[in-house]
C-alpha positions as protocol buffer text, in pm:
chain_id: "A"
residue {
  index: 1
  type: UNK
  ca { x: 14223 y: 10403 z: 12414 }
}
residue {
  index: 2
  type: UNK
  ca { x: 14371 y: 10245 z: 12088 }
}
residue {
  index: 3
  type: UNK
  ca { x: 14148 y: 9944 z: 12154 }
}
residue {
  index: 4
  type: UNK
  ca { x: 13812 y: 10187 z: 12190 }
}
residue {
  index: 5
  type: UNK
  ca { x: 13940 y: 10316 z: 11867 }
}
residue {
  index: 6
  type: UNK
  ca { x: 13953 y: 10043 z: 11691 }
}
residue {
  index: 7
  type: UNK
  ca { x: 13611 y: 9858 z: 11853 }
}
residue {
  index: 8
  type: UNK
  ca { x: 13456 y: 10227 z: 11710 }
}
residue {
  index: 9
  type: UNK
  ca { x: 13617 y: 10189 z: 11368 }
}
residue {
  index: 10
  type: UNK
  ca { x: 13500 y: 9875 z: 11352 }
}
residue {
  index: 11
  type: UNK
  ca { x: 13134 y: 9923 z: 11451 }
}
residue {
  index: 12
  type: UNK
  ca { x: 13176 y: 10193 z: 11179 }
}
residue {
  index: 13
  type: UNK
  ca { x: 13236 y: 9976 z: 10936 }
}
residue {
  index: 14
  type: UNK
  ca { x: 12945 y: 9719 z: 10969 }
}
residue {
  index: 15
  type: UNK
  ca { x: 12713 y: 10034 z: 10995 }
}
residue {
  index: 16
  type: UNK
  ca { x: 12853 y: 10146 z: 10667 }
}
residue {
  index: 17
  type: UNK
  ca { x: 12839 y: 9813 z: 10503 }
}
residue {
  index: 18
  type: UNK
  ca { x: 12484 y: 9741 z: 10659 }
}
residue {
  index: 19
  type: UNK
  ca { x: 12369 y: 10079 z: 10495 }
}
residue {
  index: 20
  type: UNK
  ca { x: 12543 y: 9998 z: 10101 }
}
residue {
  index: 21
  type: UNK
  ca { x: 12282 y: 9683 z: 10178 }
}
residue {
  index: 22
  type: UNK
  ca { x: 12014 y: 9842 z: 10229 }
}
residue {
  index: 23
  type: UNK
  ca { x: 12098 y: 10148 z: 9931 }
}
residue {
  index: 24
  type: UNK
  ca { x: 12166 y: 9797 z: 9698 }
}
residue {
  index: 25
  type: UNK
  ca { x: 11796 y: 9647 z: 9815 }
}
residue {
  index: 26
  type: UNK
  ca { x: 11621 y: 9963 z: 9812 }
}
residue {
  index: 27
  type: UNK
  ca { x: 11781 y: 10005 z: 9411 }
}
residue {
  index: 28
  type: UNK
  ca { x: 11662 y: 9706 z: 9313 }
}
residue {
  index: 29
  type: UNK
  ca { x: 11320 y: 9782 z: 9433 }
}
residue {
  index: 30
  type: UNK
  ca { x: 11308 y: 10128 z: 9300 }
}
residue {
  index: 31
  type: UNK
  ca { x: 11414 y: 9877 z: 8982 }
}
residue {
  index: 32
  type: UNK
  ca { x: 11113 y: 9660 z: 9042 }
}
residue {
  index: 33
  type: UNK
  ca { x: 10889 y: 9996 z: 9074 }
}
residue {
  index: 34
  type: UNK
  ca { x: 11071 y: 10115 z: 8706 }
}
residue {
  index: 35
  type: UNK
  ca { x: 10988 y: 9783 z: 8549 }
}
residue {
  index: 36
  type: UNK
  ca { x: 10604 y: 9796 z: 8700 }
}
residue {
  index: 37
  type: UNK
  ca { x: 10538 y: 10143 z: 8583 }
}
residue {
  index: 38
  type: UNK
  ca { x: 10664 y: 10083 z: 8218 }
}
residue {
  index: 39
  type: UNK
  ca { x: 10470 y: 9700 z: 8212 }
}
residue {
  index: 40
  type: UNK
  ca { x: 10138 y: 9950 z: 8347 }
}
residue {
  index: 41
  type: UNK
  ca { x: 10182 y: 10305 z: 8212 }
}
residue {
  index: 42
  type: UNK
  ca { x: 9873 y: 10405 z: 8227 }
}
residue {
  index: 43
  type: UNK
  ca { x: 9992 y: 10436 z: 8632 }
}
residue {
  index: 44
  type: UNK
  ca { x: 10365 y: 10626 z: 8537 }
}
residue {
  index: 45
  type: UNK
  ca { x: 10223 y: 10895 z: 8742 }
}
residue {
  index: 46
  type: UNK
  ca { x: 10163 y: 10797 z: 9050 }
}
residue {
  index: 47
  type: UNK
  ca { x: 10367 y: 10836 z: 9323 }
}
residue {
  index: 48
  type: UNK
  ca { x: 10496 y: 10524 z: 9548 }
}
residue {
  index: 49
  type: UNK
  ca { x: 10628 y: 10604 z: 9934 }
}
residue {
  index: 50
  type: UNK
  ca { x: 10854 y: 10347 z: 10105 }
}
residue {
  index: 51
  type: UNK
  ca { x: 10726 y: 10361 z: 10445 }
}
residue {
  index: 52
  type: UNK
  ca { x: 10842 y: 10036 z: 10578 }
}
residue {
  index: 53
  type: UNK
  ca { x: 11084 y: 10137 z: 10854 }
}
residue {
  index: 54
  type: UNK
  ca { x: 10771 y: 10326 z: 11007 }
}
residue {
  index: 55
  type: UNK
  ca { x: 10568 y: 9974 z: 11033 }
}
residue {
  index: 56
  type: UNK
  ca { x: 10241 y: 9923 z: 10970 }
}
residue {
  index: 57
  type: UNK
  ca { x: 9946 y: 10194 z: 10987 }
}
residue {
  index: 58
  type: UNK
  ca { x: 9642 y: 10061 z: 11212 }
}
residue {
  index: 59
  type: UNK
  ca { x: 9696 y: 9723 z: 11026 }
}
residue {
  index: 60
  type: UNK
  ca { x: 9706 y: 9826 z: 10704 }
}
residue {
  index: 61
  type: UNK
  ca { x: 10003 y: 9699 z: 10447 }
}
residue {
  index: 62
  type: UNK
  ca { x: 9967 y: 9942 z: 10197 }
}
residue {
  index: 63
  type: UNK
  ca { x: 9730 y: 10233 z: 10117 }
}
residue {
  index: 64
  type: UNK
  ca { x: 9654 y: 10425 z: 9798 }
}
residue {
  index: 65
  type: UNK
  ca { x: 9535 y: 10749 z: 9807 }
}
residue {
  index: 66
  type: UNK
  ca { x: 9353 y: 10956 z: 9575 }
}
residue {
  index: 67
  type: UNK
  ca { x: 9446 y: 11321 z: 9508 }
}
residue {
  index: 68
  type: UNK
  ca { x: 9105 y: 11382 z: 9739 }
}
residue {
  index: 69
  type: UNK
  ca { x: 9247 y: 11207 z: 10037 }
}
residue {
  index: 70
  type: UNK
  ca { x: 9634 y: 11230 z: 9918 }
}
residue {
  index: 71
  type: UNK
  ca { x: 9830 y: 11422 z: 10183 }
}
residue {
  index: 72
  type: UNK
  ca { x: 10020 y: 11558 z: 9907 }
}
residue {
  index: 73
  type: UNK
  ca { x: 9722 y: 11665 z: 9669 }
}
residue {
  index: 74
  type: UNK
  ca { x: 9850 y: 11411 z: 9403 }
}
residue {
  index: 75
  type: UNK
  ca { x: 9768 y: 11031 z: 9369 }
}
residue {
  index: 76
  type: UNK
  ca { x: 10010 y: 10832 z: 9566 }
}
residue {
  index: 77
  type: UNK
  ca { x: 10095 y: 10469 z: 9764 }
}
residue {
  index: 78
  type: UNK
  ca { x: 10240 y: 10452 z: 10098 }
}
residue {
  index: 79
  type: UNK
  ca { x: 10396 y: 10110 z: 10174 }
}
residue {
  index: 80
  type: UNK
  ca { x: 10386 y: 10039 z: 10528 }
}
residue {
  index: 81
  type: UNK
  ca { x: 10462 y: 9684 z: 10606 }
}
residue {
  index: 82
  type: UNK
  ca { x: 10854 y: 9547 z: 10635 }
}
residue {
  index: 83
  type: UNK
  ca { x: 10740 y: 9227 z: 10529 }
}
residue {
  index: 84
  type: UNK
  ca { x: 10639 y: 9330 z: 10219 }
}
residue {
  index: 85
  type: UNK
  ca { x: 10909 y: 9221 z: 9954 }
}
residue {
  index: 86
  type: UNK
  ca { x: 10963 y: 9102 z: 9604 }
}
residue {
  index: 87
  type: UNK
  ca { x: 10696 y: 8926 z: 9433 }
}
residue {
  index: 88
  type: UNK
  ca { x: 10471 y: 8988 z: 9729 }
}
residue {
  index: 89
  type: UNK
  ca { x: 10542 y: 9371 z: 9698 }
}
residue {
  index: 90
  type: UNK
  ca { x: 10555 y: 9413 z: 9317 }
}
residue {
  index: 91
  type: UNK
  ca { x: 10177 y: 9233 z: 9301 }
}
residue {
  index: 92
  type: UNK
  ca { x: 10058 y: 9466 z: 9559 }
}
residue {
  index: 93
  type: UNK
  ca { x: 10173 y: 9768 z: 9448 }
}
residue {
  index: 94
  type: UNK
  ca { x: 10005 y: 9654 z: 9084 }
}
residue {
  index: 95
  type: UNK
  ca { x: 9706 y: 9569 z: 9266 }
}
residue {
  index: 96
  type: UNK
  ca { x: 9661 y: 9935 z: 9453 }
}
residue {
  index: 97
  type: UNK
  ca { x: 9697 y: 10076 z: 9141 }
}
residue {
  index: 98
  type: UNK
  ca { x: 9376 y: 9957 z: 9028 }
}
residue {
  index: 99
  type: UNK
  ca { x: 9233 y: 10237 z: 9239 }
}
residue {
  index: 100
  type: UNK
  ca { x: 9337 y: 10437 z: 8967 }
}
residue {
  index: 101
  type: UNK
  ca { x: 9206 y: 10300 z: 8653 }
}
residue {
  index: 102
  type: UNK
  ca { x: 8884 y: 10354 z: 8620 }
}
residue {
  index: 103
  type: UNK
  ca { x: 8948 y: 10735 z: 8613 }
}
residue {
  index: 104
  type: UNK
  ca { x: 9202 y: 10673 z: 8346 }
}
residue {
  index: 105
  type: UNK
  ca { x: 9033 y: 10478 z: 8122 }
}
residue {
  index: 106
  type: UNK
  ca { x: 8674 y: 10454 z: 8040 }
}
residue {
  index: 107
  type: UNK
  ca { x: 8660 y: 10099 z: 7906 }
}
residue {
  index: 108
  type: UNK
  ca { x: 8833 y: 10018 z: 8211 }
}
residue {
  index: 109
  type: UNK
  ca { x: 8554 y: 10182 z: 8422 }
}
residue {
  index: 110
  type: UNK
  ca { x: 8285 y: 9984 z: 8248 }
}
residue {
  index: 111
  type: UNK
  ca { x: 8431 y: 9661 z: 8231 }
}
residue {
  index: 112
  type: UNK
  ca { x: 8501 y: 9681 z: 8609 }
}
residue {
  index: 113
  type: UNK
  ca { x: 8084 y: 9716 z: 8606 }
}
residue {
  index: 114
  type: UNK
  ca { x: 8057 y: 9410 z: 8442 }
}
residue {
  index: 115
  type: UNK
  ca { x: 8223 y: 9234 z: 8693 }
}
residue {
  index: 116
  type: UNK
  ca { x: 8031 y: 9420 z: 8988 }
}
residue {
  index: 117
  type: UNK
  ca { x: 7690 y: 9282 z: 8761 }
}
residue {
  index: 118
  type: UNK
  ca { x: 7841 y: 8899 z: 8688 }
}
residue {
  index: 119
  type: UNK
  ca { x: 7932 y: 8833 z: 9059 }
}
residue {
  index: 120
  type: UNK
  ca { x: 7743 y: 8514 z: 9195 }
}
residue {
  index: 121
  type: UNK
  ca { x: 7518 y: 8576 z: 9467 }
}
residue {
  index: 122
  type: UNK
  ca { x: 7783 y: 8399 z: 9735 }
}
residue {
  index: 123
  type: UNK
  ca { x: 8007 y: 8647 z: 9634 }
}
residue {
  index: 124
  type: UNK
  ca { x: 7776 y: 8926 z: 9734 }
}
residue {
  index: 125
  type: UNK
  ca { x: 7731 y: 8778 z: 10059 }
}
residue {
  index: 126
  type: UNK
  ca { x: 8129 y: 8784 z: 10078 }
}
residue {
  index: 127
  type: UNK
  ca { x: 8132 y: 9141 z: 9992 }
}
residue {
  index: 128
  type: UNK
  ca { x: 7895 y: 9249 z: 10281 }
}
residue {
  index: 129
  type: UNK
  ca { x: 8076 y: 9006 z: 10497 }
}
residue {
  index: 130
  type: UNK
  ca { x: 8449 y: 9154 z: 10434 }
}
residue {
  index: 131
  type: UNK
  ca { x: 8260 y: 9489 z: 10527 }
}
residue {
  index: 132
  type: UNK
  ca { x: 8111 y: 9446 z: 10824 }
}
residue {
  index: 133
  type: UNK
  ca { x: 8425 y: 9265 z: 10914 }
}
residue {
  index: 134
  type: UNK
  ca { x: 8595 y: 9615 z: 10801 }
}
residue {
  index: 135
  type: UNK
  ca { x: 8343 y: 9806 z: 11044 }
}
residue {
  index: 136
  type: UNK
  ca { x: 8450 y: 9557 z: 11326 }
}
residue {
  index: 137
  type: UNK
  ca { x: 8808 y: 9563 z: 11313 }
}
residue {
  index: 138
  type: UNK
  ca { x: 8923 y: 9869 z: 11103 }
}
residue {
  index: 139
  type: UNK
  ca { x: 8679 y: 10114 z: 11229 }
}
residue {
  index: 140
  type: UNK
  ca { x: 8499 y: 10143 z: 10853 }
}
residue {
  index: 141
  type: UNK
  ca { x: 8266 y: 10427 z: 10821 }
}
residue {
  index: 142
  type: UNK
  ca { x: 8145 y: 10445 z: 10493 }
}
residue {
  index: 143
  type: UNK
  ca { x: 7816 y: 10301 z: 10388 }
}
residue {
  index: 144
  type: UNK
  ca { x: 7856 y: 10018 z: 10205 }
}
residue {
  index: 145
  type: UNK
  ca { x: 7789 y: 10092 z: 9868 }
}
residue {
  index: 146
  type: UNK
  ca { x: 8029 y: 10365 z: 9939 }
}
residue {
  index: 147
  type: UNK
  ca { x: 8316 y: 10066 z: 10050 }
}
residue {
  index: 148
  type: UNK
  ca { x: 8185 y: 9867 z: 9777 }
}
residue {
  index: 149
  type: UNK
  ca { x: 8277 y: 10146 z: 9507 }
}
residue {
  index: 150
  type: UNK
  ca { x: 8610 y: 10280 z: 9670 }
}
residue {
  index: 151
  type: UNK
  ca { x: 8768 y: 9930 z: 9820 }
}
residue {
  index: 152
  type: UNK
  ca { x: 8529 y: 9600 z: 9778 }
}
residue {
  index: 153
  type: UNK
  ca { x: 8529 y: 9607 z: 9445 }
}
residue {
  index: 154
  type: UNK
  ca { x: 8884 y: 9680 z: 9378 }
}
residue {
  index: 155
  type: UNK
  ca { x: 8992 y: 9419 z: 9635 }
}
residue {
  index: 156
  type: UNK
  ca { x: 8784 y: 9146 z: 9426 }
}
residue {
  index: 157
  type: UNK
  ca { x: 8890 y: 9272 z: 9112 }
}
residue {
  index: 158
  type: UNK
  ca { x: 9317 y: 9257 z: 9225 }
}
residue {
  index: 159
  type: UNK
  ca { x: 9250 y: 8958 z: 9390 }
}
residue {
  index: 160
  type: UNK
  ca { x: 9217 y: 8741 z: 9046 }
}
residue {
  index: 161
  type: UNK
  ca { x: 9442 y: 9013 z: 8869 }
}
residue {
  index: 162
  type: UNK
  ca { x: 9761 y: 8953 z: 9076 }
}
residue {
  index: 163
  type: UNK
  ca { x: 9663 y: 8620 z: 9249 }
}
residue {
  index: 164
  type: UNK
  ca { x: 9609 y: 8720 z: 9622 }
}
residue {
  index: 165
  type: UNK
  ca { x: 9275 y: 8520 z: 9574 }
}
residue {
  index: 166
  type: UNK
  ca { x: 9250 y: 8114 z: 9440 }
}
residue {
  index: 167
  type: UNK
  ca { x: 9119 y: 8165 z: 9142 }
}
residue {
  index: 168
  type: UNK
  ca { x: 8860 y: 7930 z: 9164 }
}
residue {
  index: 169
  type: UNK
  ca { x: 8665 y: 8161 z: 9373 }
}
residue {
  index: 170
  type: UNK
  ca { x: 8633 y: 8336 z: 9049 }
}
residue {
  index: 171
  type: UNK
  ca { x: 8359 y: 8263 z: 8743 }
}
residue {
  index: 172
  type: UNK
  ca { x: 8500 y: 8200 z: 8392 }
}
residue {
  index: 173
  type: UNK
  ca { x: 8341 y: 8504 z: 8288 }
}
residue {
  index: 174
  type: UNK
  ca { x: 8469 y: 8680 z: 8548 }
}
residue {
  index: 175
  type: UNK
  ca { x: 8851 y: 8577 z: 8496 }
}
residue {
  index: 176
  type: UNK
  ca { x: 8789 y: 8692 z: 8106 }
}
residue {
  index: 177
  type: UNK
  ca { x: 8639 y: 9057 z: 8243 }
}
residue {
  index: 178
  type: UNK
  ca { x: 8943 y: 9074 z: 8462 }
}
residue {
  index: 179
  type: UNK
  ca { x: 9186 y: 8999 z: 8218 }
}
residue {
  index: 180
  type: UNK
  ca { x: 9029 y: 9224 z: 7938 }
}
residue {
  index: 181
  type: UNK
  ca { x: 9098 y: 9493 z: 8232 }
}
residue {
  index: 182
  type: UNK
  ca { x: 9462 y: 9429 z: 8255 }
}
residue {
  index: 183
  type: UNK
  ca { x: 9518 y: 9431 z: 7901 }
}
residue {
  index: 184
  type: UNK
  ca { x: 9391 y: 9751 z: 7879 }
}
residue {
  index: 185
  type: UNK
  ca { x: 9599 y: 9892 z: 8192 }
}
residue {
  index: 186
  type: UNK
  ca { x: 9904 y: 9752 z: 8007 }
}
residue {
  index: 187
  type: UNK
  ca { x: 9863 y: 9941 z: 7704 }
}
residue {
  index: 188
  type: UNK
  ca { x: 9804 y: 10303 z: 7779 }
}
């Protein structure tokens, strides 16, 4: 009986340290989150979800949702994948929070029109390949334009904005649209 005792105790104890762990990692992210939100404050607002112990939702990562589609009512980010972490995590987070901008700032809306109107015809092609790609493997529904507006577009522009893309894929003029952007997420 004493030895049960102790075997319990002990299993105790590596659950309890194993959870001061995890409260210490999850900190330091909520830290990461705090240091995003005042670099970007035009996005101070917006709620993030740690969903990684759930696993990933029908392959997705990460999902932003706007206050039309939120299951709250209110802008939000559910993070989904465990493998998300660090550097990886704070540029994606960054990057779904483009969703967001062009409703909070005007400039930001028309620059990210520019970069729709500068993009080389092989990039085009690219965009109508990623969607019917989209429609093949993630059950996409809208019409394209629709994609375009609410997830092509964005994906292009975060791709050069938090380097999930090379950047050579991306035109000079393009890069200086894109970084115009970010400057003006940074300062509201």
């Amino acid at each position: 009986m004493q030895k049960q005792v102790g075997q319990v105790s002990g299993q105790a104890q590596d659950i309890s340290q194993a959870r001061k762990l995890e409260r210490k990692e999850v900190m330091a992210e909520l830290g990461v989150l705090s240091s995003i939100k005042e670099e970007y404050p035009m996005f101070s607002d917006i709620t993030v979800r740690d969903l990684r112990d759930q696993g990933t939702l029908d392959e997705r990562r990460m999902e932003y949702y706007s206050p039309e589609d939120s299951p709250t009512g209110e802008e939000m980010i559910d993070i989904f994948d465990p493998e998300l972490q660090g550097e990886e995590l704070q540029n994606a987070i960054i990057g779904e929070f483009l969703h967001s901008a062009p409703k909070k700032s005007k400039e930001y809306a028309e620059l990210r029109d520019v970069v729709q109107s500068i993009k080389t015809p092989q990039q085009i092609q690219d965009d109508i390949s990623r969607y019917e790609y989209a429609k093949e493997n993630y059950g996409e529904k809208r019409p394209f334009e629709k994609w375009l507006d609410v997830s092509g577009l964005d994906a292009f522009i975060r791709g050069y904005a938090v380097k999930q893309w090379e950047p050579e894929y991306y035109t000079d003029e393009q890069k200086l649209v894109i970084d115009m952007m970010m400057d003006i997420v940074r300062e509201k």
